[in-house]
One Martini backbone bead per residue (centre of mass of N, CA, C, O) as a GRO file, in nm:
protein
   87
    1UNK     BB    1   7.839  11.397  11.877
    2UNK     BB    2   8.005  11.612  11.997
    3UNK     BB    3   8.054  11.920  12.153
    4UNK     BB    4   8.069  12.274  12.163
    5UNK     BB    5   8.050  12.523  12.367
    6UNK     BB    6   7.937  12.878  12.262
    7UNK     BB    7   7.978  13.228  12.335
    8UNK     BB    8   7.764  13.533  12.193
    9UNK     BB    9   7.660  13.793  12.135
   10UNK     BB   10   7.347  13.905  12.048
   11UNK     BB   11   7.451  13.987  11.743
   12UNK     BB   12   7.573  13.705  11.647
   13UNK     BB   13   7.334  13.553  11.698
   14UNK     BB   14   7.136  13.703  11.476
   15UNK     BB   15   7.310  13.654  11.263
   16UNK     BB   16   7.326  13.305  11.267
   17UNK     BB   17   7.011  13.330  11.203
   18UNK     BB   18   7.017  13.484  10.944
   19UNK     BB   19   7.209  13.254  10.794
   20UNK     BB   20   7.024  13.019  10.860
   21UNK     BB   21   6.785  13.125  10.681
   22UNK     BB   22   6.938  13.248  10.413
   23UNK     BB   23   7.116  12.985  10.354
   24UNK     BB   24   6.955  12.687  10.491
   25UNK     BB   25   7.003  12.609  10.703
   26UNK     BB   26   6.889  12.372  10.998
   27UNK     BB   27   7.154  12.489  11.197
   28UNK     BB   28   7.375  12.656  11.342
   29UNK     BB   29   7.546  12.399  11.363
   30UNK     BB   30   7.577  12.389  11.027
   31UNK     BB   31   7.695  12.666  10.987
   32UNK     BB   32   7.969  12.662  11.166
   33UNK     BB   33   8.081  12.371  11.010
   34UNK     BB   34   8.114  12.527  10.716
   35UNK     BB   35   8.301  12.758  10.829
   36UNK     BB   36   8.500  12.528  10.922
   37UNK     BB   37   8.544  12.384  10.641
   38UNK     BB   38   8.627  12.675  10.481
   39UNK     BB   39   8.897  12.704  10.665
   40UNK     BB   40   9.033  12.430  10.640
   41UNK     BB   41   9.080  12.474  10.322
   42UNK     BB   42   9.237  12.712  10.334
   43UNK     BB   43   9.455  12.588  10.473
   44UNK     BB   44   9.556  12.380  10.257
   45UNK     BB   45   9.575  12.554  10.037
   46UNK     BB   46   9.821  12.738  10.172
   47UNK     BB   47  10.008  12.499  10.186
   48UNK     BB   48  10.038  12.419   9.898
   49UNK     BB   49  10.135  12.687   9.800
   50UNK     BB   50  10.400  12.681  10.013
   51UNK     BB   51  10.503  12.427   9.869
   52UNK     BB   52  10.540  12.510   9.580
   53UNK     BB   53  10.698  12.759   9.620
   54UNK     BB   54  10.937  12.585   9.727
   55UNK     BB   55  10.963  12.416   9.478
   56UNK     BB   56  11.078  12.686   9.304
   57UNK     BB   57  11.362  12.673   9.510
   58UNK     BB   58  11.426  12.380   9.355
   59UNK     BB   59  11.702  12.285   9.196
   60UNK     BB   60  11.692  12.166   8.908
   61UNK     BB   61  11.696  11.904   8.717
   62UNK     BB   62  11.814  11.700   8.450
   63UNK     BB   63  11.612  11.526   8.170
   64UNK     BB   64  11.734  11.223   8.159
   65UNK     BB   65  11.750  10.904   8.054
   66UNK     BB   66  11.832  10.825   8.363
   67UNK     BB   67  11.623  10.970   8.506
   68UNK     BB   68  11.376  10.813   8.405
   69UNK     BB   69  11.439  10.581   8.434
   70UNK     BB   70  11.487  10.608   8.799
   71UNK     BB   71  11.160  10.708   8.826
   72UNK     BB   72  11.050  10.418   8.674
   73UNK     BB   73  11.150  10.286   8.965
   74UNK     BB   74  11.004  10.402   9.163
   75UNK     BB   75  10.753  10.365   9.099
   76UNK     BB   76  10.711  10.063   9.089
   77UNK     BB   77  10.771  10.011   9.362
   78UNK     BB   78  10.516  10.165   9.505
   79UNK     BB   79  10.324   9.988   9.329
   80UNK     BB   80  10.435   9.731   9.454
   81UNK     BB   81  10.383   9.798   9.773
   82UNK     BB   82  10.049   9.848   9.725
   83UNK     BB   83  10.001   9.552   9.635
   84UNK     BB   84  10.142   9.408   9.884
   85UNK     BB   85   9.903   9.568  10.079
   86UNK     BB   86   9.640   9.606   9.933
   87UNK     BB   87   9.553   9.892   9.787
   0.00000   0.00000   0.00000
């Protein structure tokens, strides 16, 4: 796995052996791994809210049986399309 060396004040360094201690952790860089796993995963869930968000400023469709029908017919092509790249 690559590295990458990270320079810390010595008050930030006794803190991350405190949590590495205190939380179970194997080693700092286990600890920071996680830190970066739980910043990563607020980042996509920001992505997610701000694009929900915006799909409610998006003027809704009325559901008719036209409607449906073109909606089924594209499931279709889709799932048609997944079968036969084997996925």
């Amino acid at each position: 796995m690559p590295s990458l060396h990270i320079s810390l004040p010595e008050s930030l360094k006794q803190f991350v052996k405190e949590e590495v201690d205190e939380g179970g952790y194997g080693t700092p860089s286990d600890y920071v791994r996680s830190l970066l796993r739980e910043a990563k995963e607020r980042k996509v869930r920001r992505q997610i809210d701000q694009t929900l968000l915006a799909s409610l400023e998006t003027p809704a469709e009325e559901v008719t049986p036209e409607y449906l029908a073109e909606l089924r017919r594209e499931v279709r092509e889709v799932i048609e399309r997944k079968r036969s790249k084997g996925a």
